[in-house]
C-alpha positions as CSV (number, residue, x, y, z in Angstrom):
1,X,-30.8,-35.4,-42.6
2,X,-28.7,-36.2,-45.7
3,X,-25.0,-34.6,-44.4
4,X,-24.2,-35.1,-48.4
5,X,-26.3,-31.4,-48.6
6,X,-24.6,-28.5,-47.4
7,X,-26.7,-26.3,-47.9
8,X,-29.6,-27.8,-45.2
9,X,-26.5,-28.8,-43.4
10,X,-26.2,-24.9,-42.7
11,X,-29.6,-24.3,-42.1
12,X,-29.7,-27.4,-39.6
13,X,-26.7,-26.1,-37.8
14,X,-27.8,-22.6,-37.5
15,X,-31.4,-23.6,-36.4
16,X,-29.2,-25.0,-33.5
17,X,-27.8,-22.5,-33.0
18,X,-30.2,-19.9,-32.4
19,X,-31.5,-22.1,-29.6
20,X,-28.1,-21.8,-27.8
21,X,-26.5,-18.8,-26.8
22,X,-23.0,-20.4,-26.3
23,X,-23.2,-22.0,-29.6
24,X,-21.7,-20.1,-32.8
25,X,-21.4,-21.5,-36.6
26,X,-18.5,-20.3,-38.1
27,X,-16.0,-21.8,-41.0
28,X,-13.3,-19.5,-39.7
29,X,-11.4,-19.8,-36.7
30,X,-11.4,-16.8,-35.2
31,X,-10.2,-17.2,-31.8
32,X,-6.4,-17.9,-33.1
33,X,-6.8,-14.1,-34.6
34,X,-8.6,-12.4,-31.4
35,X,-5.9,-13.9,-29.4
36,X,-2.8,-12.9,-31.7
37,X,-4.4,-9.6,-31.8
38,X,-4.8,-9.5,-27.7
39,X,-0.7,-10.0,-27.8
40,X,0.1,-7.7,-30.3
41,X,-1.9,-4.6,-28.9
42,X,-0.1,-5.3,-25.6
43,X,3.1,-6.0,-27.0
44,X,2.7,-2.3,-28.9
45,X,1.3,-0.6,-25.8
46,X,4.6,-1.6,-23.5
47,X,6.7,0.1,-26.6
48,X,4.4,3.5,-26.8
49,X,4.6,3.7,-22.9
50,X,8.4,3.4,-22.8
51,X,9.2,5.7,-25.8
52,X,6.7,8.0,-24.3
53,X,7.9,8.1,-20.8
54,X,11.6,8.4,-22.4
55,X,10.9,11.1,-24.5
56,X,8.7,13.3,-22.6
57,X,8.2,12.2,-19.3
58,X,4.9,12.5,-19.1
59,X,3.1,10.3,-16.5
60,X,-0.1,11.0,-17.6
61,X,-0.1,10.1,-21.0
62,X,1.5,7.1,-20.3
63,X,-1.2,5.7,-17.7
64,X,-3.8,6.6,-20.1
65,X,-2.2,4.9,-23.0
66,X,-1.6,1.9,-20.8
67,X,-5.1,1.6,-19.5
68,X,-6.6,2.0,-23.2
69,X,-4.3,-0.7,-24.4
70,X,-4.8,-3.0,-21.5
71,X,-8.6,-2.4,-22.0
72,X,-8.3,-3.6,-25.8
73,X,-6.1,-6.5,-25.3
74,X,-8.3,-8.0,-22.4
75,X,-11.2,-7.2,-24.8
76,X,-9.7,-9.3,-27.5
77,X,-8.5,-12.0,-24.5
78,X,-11.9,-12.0,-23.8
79,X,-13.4,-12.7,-27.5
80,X,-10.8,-15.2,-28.2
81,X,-11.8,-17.1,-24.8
82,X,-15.4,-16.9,-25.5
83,X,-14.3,-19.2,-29.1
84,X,-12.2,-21.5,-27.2
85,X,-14.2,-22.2,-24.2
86,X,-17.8,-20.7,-24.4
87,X,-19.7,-22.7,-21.5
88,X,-16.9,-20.7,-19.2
89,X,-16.3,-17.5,-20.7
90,X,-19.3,-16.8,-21.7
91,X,-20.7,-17.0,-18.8
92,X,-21.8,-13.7,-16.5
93,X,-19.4,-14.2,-13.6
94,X,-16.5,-14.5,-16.5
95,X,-17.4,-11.4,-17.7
96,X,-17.8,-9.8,-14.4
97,X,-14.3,-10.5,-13.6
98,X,-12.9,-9.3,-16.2
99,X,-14.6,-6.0,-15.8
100,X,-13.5,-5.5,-12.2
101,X,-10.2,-6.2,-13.3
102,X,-10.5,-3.5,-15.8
103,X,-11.7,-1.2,-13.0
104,X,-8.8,-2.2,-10.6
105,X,-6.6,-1.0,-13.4
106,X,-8.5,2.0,-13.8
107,X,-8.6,2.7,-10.1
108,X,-4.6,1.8,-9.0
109,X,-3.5,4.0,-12.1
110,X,-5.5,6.9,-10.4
111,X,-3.6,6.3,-7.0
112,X,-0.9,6.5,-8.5
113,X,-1.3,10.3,-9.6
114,X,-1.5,10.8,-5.6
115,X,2.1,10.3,-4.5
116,X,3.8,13.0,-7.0
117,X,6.5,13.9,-4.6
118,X,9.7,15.0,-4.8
119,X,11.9,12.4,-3.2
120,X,15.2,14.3,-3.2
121,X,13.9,16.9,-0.7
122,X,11.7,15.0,1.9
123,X,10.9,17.5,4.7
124,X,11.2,15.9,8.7
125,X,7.8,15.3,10.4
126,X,9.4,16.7,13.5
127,X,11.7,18.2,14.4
128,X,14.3,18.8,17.6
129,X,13.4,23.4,17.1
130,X,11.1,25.1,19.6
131,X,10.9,28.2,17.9
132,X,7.5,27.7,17.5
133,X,5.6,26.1,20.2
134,X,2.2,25.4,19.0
135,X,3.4,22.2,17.1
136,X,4.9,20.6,20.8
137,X,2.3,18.3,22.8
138,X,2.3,15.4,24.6
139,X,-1.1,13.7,25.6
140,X,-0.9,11.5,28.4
141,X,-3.8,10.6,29.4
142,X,-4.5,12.3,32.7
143,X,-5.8,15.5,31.0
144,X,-10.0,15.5,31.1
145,X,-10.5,17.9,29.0
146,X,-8.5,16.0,25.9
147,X,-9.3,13.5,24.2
148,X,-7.9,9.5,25.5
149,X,-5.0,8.5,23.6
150,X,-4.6,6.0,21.2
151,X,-3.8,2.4,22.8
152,X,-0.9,2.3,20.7
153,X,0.6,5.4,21.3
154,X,1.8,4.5,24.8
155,X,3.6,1.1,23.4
156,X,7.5,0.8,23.3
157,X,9.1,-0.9,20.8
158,X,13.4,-2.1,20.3
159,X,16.0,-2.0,23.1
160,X,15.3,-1.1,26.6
161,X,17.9,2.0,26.7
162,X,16.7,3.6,23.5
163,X,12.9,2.4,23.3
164,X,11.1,3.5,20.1
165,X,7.3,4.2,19.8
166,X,4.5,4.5,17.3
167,X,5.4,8.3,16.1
168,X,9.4,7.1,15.5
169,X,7.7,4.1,13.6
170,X,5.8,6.3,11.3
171,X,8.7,9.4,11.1
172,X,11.0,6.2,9.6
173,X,8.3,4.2,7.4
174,X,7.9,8.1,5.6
175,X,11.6,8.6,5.6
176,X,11.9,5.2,3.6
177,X,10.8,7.5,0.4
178,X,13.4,9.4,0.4
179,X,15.7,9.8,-3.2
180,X,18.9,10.1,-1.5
181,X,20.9,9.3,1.5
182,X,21.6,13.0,2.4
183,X,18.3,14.3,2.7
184,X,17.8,11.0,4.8
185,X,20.5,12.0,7.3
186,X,19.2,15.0,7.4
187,X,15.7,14.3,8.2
188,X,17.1,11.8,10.9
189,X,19.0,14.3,12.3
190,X,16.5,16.7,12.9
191,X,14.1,14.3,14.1
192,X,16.4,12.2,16.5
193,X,19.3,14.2,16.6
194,X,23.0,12.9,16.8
195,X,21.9,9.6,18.4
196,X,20.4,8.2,15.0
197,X,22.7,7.1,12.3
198,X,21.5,5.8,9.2
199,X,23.6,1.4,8.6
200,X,21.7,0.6,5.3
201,X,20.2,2.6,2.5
202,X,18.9,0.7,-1.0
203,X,18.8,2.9,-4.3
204,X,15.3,3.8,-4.5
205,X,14.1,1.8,-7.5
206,X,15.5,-1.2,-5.7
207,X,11.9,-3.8,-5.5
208,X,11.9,-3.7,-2.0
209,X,13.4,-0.4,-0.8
210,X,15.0,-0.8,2.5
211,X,16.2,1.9,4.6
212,X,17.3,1.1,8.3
213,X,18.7,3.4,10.9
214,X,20.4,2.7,14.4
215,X,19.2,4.6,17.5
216,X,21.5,5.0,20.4
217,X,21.2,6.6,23.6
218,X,23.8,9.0,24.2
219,X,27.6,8.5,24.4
220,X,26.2,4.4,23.4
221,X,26.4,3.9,19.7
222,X,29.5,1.6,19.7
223,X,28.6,-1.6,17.7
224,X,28.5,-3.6,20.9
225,X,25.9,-1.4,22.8
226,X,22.5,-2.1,23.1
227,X,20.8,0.1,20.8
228,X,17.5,-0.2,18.5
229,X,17.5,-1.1,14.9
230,X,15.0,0.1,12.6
231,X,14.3,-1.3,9.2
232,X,12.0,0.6,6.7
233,X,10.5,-1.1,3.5
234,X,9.6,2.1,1.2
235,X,5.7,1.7,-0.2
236,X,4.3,2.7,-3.4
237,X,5.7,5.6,-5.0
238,X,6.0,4.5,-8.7
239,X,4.5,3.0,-11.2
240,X,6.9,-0.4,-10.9
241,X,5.3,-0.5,-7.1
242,X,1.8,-0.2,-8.4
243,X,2.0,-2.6,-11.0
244,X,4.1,-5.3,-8.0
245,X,0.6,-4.7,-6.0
246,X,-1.4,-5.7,-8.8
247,X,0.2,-8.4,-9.6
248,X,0.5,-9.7,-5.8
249,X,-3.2,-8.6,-4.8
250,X,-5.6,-9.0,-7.4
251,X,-6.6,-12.5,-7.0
252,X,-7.6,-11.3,-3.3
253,X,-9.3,-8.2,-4.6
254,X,-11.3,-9.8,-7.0
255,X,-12.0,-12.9,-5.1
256,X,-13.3,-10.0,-2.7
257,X,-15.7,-8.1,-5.1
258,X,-17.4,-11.0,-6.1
259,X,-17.8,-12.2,-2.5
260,X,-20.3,-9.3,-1.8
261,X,-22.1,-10.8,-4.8
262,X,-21.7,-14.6,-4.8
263,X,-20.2,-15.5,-0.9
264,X,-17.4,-17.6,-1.6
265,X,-14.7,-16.4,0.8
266,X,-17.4,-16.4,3.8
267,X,-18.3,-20.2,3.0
268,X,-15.7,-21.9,1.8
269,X,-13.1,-22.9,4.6
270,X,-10.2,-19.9,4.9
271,X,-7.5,-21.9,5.2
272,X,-8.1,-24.1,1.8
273,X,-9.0,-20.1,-0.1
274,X,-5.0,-19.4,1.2
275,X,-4.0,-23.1,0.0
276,X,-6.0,-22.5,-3.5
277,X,-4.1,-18.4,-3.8
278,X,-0.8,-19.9,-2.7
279,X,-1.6,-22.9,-5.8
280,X,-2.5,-20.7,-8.1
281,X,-0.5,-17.7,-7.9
282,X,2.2,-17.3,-11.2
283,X,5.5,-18.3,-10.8
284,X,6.5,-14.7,-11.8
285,X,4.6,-13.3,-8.6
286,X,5.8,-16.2,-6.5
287,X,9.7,-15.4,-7.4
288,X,8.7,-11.6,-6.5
289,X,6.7,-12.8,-3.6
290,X,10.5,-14.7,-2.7
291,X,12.6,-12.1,-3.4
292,X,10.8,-9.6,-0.9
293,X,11.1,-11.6,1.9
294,X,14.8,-12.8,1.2
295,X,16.2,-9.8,0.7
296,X,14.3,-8.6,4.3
297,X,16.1,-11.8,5.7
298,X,19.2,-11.0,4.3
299,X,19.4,-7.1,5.0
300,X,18.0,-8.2,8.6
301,X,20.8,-10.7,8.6
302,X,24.0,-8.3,7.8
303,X,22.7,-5.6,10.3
304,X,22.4,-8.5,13.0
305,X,26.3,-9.3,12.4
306,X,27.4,-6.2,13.1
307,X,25.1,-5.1,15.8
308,X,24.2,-8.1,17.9
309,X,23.1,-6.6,21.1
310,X,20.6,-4.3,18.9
311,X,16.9,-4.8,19.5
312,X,15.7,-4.7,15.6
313,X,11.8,-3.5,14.7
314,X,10.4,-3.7,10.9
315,X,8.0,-0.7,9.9
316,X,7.0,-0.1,6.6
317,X,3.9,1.7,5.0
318,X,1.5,0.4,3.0
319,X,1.9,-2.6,0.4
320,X,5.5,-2.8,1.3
321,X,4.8,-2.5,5.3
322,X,2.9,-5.7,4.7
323,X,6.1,-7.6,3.9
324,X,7.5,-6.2,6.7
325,X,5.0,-7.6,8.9
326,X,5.7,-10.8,7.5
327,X,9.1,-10.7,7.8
328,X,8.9,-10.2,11.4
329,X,6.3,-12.9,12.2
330,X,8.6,-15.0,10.3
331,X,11.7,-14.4,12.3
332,X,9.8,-13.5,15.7
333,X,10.6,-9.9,15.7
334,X,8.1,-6.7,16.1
335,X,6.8,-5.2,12.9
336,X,4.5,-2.2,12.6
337,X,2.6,-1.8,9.7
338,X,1.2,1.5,8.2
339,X,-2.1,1.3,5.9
340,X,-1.0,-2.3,5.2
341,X,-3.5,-5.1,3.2
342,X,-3.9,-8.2,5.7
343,X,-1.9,-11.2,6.0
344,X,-4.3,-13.9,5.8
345,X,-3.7,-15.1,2.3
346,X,-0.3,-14.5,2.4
347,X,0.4,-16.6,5.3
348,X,0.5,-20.4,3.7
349,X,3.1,-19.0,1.1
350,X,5.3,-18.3,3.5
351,X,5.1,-21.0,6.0
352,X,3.5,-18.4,8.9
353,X,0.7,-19.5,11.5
354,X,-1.9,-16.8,13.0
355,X,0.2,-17.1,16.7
356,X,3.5,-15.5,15.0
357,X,1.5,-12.8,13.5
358,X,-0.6,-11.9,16.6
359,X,2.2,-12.1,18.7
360,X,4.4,-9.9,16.7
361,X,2.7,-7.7,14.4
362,X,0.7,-4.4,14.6
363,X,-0.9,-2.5,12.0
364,X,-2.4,1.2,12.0
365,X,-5.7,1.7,9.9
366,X,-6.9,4.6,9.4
367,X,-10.8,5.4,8.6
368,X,-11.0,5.8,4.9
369,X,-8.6,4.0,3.7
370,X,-9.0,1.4,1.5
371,X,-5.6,-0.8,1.0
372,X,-6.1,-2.0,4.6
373,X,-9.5,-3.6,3.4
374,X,-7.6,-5.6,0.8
375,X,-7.5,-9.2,2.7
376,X,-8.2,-10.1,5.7
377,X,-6.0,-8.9,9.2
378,X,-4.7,-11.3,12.0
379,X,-3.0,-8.7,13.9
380,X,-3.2,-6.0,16.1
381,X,-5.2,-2.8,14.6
382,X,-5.1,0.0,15.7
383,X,-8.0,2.5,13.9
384,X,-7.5,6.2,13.6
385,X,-9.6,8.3,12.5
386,X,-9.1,10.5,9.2
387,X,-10.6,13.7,8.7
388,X,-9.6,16.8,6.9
389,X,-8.3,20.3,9.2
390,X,-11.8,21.2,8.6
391,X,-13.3,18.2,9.7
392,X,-15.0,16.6,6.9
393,X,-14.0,13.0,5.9
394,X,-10.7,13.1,4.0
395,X,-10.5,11.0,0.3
396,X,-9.2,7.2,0.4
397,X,-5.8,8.8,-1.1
398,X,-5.4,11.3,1.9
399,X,-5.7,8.9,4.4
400,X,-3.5,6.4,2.9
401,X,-0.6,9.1,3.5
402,X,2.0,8.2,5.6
403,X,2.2,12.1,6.6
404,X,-1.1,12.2,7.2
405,X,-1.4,8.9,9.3
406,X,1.5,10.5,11.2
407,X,-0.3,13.9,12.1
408,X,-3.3,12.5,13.4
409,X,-1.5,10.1,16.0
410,X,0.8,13.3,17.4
411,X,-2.9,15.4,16.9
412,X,-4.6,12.9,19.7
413,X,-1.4,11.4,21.4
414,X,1.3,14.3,20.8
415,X,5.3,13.1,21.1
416,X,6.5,11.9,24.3
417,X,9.8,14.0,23.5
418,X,8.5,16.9,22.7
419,X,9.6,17.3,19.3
420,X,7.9,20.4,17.2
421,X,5.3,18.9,14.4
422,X,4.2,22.4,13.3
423,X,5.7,21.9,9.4
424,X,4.4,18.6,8.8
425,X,1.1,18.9,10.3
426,X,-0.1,22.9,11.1
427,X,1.7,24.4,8.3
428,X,0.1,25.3,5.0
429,X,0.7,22.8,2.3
430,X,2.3,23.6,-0.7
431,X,2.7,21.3,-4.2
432,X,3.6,21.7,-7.8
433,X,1.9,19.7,-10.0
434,X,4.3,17.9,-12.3
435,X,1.7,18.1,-15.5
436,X,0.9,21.3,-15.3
437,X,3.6,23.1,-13.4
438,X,0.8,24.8,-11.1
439,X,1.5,25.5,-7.5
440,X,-1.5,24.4,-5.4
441,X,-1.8,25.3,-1.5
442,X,-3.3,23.0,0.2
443,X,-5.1,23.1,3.9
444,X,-2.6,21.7,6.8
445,X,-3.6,18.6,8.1
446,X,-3.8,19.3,11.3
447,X,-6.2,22.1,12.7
448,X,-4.8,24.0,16.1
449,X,-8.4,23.9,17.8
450,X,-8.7,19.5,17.0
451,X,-5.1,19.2,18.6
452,X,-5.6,17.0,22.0
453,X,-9.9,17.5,21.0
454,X,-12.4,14.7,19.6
455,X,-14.1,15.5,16.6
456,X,-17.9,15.7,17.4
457,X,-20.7,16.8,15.6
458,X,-22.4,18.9,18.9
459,X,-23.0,22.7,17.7
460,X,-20.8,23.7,20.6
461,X,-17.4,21.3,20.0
462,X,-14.5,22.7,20.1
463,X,-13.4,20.6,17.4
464,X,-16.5,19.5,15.0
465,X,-16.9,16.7,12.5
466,X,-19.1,17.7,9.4
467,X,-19.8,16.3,6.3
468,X,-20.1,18.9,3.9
469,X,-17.8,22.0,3.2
């Protein structure tokens, strides 16, 4: 080969090349361009998003505008990686990642359509009124013909004068969501009465959200009494909180998806998978991964000082309810988690072993739901099941509710105390949408004959399961 003639020199090269699908001839370098072009389309989809949700407020528009331009600029990430390093990014399982990534995106941003509420005007999930008596019911167990409780609904959680349980728990991890401290009081007030009083409240865009409220038996709420402290981490509710679970999460996720294909978490040793996530995990998630669990420390720290003899629990629901847990297996305390992902590969980043979590930490799953799935538990589960009033399966989104989670545990356990549920869970349901300014009426999530009944699929049940409307 003489290399003094450019023109075979061409031909020689691309004869090469057609052998080799990882091997490209070009005189330009194009990767520098593909990448610059990667940063500028996300660079001008953050400024249409934020003029956009300024301007208009529309949610919509900006989650589709953010999922278009994050399409195109992992696209072009993708092309620029494929110049730079082809033996790796060309390869299939690059690819594959890439595109459940993509679908992640695509999936979160569609949860995130599915907690439009109004957080200034929370309803209470029950309430102290007996005006209506078909929402009071208490299950204990020595009935026949209902259904056996849930294990968890006859555990006791905080002080031993003013012990809290599992429907408390779950009345607090929903009042975390709350806009204001008013309509908080409120709703504590009607759900506890005059012996709950509400110590800390966070604004609620505060990254975490912690609400925490002191229950006193009565006459005993003097800061030396032995009361029970309950601190609330508020979930996913916005965008922000959607984008902090990405960003947390999606190493586990994907490292999960491909597992079904190629078994990598089921082979490799789990405890160097958590030593490899905790390695390689951005110093930007890391400092957000800090900051959640100091500021639990410190809130837990200030409400200690000025309630010492106060048995404290962490409840939370959710991503959010997951840091709770850790924060009590970190400091030894009880922590009850709602629809919360799994410790597992959280654990070596904050310095926890399996004993603190099994000995202090609880979580409630419901059927369905799919957050729960995301890693791998250590703790306690308690599984519920989640079906709709008329007993078909309810969506991944429904069952993830914190309302609805609530209602089926009073719907098989009722409330010790009596308290009416009929509003939150037997009552019609009734939402505007914010895009289109609709009212929609929704079934309750609770139907009167499935109250104390198991769902079955015998023609003769009382309460029957089905599987199409």
């Amino acid at each position: 080969k003489n290399k003094k003639d450019e023109k075979d020199w061409d031909t020689y090269a691309k004869m090469l090349a057609a052998g080799d699908s990882d091997l490209h001839v070009s005189r330009t370098c194009w990767c520098l361009w593909f990448f610059l072009a990667s940063v500028a389309v996300w660079i001008i989809t953050g400024i249409l998003c934020y003029l956009i949700d300024i301007r208009y407020h529309c949610k919509n528009s900006v989650l589709v505008i953010a999922n278009l331009g994050t399409t195109a600029s992992v696209v072009l990430s993708m092309s620029a990686a494929v110049r730079i390093i082809p033996h790796l990014a060309a390869s299939p399982t690059f690819k594959c990642h890439n595109i459940v990534f993509i679908a992640l995106i695509y999936a979160f941003s569609y949860v995130t359509t599915q907690f439009d509420m109004d957080s200034s005007t929370l309803s209470p999930i029950m309430t102290m009124s007996d005006t209506d008596k078909s929402g009071i019911f208490y299950n204990d167990g020595s009935d026949q013909q209902l259904v056996t409780p849930y294990p968890a609904c006859s555990m006791t959680w905080g002080s031993e004068k003013t012990q809290v349980r599992i429907l408390d728990l779950a009345a607090m991890a929903y009042y975390a969501y709350s806009g204001n401290s008013s309509n908080f009081d409120y709703m504590l007030e009607q759900s506890f009465g005059k012996n709950a009083k509400r110590v800390f409240f966070d604004e609620y865009d505060i990254v975490p959200r912690i609400v925490a409220a002191r229950h006193c038996a009565e006459g005993a709420d003097r800061k030396d009494d032995s009361c029970t402290l309950i601190m609330s981490v508020k979930g996913i509710s916005n965008k922000l909180d959607v984008m902090t679970f990405m960003g947390i999460f999606s190493t586990v996720m994907i490292m999960q998806t491909f597992d079904t294909i190629f078994p990598l978490l089921s082979t490799v040793p789990k405890r160097l998978v958590v030593h490899i996530i905790s390695m390689f995990r951005l110093p930007t998630v890391k400092d957000l991964q800090d900051k959640y669990i100091t500021k639990l420390e410190e809130t837990m720290g200030q409400l200690q000082t000025s309630f010492p003899n106060d048995g404290i629990v962490f409840t939370g629901h959710g991503t959010d309810g997951l840091f709770a847990e850790l924060a009590g297996a970190r400091m030894g305390l009880p922590a009850v988690g709602f629809s919360a992902p799994g410790q597992f590969y959280m654990m070596a980043t904050y310095g926890i072993g399996e004993e603190e979590i099994a000995e202090n930490v609880m979580t409630v799953v419901p059927s369905m739901d799919a957050v729960p799935w995301v890693a791998k538990h250590v703790d306690i589960l308690q599984r519920i099941v989640c079906r709709r009033a008329n007993g078909m399966h309810s969506t991944p989104a429904q069952c993830h509710s914190i309302r609805k989670i609530a209602c089926e545990l009073w719907r098989v356990c009722g409330d010790v105390n009596n308290r009416n549920f009929v509003e939150a869970c037997l009552a019609p349901r009734t939402f505007v949408n914010p895009s289109t300014s609709v009212k929609v009426v929704r079934d309750p999530l609770v139907s009167k004959v499935c109250i104390g009944q198991q769902f079955s699929n015998k023609r003769n049940a009382r309460c029957r399961s089905v599987f199409f409307d």
